[in-house]
C-alpha positions as CSV (number, residue, x, y, z in Angstrom):
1,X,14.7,4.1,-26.9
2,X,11.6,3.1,-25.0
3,X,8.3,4.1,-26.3
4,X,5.1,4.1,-24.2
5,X,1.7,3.9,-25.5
6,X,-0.8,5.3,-22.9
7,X,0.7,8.2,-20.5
8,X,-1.6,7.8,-18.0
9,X,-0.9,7.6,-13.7
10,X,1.1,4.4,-14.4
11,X,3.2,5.4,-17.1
12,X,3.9,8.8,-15.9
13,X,5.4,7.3,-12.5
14,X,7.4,5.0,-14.6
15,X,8.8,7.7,-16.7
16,X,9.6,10.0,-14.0
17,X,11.3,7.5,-11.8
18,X,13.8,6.5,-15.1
19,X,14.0,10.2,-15.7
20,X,15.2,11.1,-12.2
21,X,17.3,8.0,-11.8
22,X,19.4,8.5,-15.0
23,X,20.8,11.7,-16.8
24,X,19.8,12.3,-20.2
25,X,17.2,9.3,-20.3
26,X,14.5,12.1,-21.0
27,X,15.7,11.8,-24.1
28,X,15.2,8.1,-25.0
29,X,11.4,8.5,-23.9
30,X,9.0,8.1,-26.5
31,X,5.5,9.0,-25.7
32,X,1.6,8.3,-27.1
33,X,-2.0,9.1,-25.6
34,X,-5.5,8.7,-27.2
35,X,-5.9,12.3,-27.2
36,X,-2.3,13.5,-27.1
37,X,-3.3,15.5,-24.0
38,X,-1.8,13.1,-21.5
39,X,1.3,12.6,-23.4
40,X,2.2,16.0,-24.1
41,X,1.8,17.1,-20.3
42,X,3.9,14.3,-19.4
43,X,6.5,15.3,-22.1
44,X,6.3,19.1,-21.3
45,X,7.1,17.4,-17.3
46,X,9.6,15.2,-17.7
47,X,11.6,16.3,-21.1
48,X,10.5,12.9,-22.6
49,X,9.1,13.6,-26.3
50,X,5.4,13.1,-27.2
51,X,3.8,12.1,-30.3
52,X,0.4,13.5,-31.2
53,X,0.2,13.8,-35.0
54,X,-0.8,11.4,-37.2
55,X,-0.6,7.9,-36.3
56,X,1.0,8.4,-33.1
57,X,1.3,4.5,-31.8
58,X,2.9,3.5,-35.5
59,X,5.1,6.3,-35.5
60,X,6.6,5.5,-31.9
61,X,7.4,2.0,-32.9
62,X,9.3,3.0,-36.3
63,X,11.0,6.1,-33.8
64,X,11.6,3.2,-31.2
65,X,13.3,1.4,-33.6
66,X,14.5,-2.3,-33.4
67,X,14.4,-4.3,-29.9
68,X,13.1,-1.3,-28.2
69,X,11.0,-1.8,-25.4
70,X,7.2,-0.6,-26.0
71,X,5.1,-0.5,-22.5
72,X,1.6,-0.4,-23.5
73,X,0.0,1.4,-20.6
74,X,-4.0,1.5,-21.9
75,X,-7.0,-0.4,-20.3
76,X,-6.8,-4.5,-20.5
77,X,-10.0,-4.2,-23.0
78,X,-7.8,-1.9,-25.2
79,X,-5.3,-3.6,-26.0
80,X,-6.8,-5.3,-29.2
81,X,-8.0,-2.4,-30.9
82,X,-4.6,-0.9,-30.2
83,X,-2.4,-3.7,-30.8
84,X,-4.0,-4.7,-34.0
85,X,-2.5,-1.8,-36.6
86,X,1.1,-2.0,-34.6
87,X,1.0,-5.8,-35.1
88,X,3.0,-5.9,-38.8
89,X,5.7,-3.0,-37.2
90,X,6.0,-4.6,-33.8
91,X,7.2,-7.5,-35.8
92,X,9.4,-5.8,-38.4
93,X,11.0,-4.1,-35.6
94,X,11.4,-6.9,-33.1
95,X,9.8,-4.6,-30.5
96,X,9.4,-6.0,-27.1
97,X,6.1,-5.8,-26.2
98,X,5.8,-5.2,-22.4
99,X,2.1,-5.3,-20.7
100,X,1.3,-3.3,-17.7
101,X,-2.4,-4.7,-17.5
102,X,-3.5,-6.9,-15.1
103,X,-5.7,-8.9,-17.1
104,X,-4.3,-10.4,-19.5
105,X,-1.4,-13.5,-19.2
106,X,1.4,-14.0,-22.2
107,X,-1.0,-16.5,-23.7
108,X,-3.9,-13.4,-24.1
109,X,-1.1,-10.7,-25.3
110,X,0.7,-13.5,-28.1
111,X,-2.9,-14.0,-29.7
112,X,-3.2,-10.5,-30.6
113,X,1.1,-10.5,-32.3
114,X,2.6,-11.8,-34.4
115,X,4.5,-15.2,-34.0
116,X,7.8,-14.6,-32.2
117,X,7.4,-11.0,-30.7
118,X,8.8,-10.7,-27.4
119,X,6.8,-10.3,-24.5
120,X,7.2,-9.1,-21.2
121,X,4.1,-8.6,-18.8
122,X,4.5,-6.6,-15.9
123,X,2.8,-5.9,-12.6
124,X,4.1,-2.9,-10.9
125,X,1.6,-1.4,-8.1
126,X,0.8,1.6,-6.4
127,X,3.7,2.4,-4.9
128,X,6.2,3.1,-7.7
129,X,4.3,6.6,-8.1
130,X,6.8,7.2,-5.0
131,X,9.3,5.2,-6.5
132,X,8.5,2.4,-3.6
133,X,6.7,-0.1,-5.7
134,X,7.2,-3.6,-6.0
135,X,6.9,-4.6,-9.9
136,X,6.5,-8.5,-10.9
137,X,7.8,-9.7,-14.5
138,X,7.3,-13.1,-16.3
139,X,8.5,-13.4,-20.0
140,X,8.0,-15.5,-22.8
141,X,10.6,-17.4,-24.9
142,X,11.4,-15.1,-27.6
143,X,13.0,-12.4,-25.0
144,X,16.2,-12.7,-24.7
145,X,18.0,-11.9,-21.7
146,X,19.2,-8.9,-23.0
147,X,15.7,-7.7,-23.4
148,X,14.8,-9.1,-20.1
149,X,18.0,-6.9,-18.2
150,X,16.7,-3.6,-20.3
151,X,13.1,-4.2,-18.6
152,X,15.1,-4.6,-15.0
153,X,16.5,-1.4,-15.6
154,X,13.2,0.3,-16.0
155,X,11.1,-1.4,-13.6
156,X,14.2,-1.0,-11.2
157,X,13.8,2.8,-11.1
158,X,10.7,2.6,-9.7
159,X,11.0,-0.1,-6.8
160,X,12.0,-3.5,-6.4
161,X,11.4,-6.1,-9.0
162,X,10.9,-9.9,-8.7
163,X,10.5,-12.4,-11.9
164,X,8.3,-14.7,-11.1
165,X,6.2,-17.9,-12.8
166,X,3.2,-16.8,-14.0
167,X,1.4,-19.2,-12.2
168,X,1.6,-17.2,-9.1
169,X,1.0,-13.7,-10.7
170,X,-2.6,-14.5,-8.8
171,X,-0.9,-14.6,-5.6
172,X,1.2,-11.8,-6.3
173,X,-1.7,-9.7,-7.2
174,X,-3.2,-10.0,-3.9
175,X,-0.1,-9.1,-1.4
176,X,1.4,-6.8,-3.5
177,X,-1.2,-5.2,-6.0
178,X,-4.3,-5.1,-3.7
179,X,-2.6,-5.3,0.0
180,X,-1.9,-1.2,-0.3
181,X,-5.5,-1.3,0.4
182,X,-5.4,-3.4,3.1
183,X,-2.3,-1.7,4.2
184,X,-4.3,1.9,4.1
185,X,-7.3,0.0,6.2
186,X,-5.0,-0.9,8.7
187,X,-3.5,2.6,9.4
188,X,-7.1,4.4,9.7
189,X,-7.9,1.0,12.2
190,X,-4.2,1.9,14.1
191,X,-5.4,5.8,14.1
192,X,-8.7,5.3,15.1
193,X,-7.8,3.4,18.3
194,X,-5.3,6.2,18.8
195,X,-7.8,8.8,18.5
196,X,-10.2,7.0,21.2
197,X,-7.1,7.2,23.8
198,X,-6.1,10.9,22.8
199,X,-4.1,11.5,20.1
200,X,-5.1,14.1,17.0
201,X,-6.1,12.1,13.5
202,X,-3.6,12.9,11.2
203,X,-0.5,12.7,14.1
204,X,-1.7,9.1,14.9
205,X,-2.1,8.5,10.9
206,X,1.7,10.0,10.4
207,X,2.9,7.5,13.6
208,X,1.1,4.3,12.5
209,X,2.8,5.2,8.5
210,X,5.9,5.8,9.9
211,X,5.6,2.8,12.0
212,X,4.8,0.6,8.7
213,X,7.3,1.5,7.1
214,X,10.3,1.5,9.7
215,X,8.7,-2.2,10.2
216,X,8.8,-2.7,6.6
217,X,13.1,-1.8,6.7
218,X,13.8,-3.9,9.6
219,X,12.1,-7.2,7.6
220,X,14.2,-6.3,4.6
221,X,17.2,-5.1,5.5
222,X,18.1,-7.0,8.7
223,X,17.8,-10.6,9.5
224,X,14.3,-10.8,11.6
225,X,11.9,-12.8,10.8
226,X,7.9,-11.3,10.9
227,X,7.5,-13.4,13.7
228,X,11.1,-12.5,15.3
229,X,9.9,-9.0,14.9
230,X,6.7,-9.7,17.0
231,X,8.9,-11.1,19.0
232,X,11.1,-8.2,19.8
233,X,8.7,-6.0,21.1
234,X,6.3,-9.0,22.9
235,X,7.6,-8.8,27.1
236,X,5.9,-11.6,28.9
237,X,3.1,-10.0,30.5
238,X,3.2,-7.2,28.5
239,X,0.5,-4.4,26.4
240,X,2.0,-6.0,23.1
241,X,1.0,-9.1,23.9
242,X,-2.1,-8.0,25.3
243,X,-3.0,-6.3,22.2
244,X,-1.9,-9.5,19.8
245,X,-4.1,-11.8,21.9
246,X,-7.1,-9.2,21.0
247,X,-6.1,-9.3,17.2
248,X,-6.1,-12.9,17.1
249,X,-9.0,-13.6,19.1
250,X,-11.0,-11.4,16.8
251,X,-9.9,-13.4,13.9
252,X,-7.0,-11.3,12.4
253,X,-4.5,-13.8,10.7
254,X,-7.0,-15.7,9.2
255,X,-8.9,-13.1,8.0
256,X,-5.7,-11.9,6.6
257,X,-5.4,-15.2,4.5
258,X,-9.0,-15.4,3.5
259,X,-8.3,-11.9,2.2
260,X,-5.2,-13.3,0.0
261,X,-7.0,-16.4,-1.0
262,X,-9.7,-15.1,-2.6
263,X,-8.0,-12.0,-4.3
264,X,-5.8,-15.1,-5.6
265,X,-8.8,-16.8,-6.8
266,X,-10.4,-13.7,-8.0
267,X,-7.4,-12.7,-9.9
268,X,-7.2,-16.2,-11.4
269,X,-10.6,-16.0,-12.8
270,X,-11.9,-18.7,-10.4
C-alpha cells in the first residue's frame, strides 16, 4: 500500500501516473486531504480510496500498514502540525516517510519522528503532471534498499529519477525545479521573434515546443553532446551562427549561470 497525505496538484499527478502505468495499483492507493474534498475527487478519478472520516492521516498509516510508503504532499510549514499525531504510528509501523517539500532536508523531517523512521525526500517537478518530470531522491540510513527500489517504482511512473547527495539538492532545484520557468521564457522569446518575421503566436509557440523537446531526445537518447548539437546545425557562415553570436554577445550563457547560481544559493538558504 502507499498512502498519501495531501492530494493536491502534486500528488494527484503522482497517483495518476502509478495508476496508468500499472493494473490494479488503484487499489493499493490510500488517500487524505485537510478537507477530504481533494482526496475524494482524486479517489472518485483514479479508483484510489480516500479517507475522510475521522482521523483520516492516523487511519491511512494503520490501513498502510508496515513498511508502506507515506508521501506527505502538504505545505513545508505543515508538516509539523501534521507529522506530530502520526509520529508514535509512523514508528509502530515502520512507515517510510517520503517528503515532497522543498524546504525541508532529512535533518528538518528526522526532528519531527521518531528515532529510526525511514526517510526519503523527494523533488519531482512540474513536469511529471505529464508524466515527463524529472524527480531527485536522497535517503537517510534507516531505508533500506528495498524501501529505496519501492520509491523508484513510484517516482519512475512519472519521469525519470536520479538519487542524488543532498548537498546538491540546491543545484538540482535550479535546473530542474525552477528551469521550466526559464524553459517557458525562452519559448514566448523564440515566438516573439517569430511573430516579428511573420508567423501566427501560437504556431511559432507549438514550433519552438516541439523544437525543445525533439532537442531534448537527441541529448538523451543519442550520443551528442549540447555543444555537438550546436554544432550540427552551425554551417560556417551561416544564420545559426549568426543568431548564436547575437545570444552570446547579449550575454546569454552567463546569464544562464547567474540564473542557476543564485537559485542554488537561494535554495540553500544563502
Amino acid at each position: 500500500m502507499i498512502g498519501f497525505i495531501g492530494s493536491g496538484n502534486m500528488a494527484a499527478a503522482i497517483v495518476r501516473g502509478i495508476v496508468t502505468s500499472e493494473d490494479e495499483a488503484a487499489q493499493a492507493i490510500l488517500l487524505s486531504s485537510a478537507t477530504g474534498v481533494s482526496a475524494r475527487a482524486l479517489a472518485e478519478e483514479t479508483g484510489a480510496e480516500a479517507l475522510t472520516e475521522g482521523d483520516a492521516n492516523l487511519e491511512l498509516v494503520r490501513r498502510a500498514g508496515p513498511g508502506a510508503l507515506i508521501m506527505l504532499a502538504v505545505k513545508p510549514y505543515q508538516f509539523a502540525q501534521v507529522l506530530a499525531p502520526l509520529r508514535e504510528e509512523l514508528a509502530a509501523q515502520s512507515s517510510v516517510l517520503v517528503s515532497l517539500a522543498a524546504g525541508l532536508d532529512l535533518a528538518d523531517l528526522a526532528a519531527m519522528v521518531s528515532p529510526g523512521q525511514p526517510i526519503i525526500r523527494a523533488m519531482p517537478n512540474v513536469n511529471a503532471r505529464v508524466g515527463a518530470g524529472v524527480t531527485a531522491l536522497c535517503a537517510n540510513e534507516a531505508t533500506t534498499e528495498e524501501q529505496r527500489a519501492e520509491a523508484e517504482r513510484v517516482f519512475t511512473a512519472v519521469g525519470e529519477i536520479f538519487w542524488l547527495a543532498e548537498r546538491v539538492f540546491p543545484a538540482y532545484t535550479a535546473i530542474a525545479g525552477s528551469a521550466p520557468a526559464w524553459a517557458g521564457l525562452f519559448v514566448e522569446a523564440l515566438a516573439r521573434g517569430a511573430v516579428s518575421k511573420g508567423l501566427p503566436k501560437q504556431q511559432a509557440v507549438e514550433i519552438a515546443a516541439a523544437m525543445l523537446l525533439g532537442s531534448a531526445r537527441t541529448l538523451l537518447e543519442t550520443s551528442t553532446t549540447p555543444t555537438g548539437l550546436a554544432d550540427l546545425v552551425s554551417s560556417p557562415g551561416g544564420s545559426t551562427v549568426a543568431g548564436t553570436i547575437e545570444l552570446e554577445e547579449g550575454g546569454f550563457t552567463p546569464a544562464v549561470v547567474r540564473a542557476v547560481r543564485a537559485t542554488a544559493d537561494h535554495a540553500a538558504g544563502r
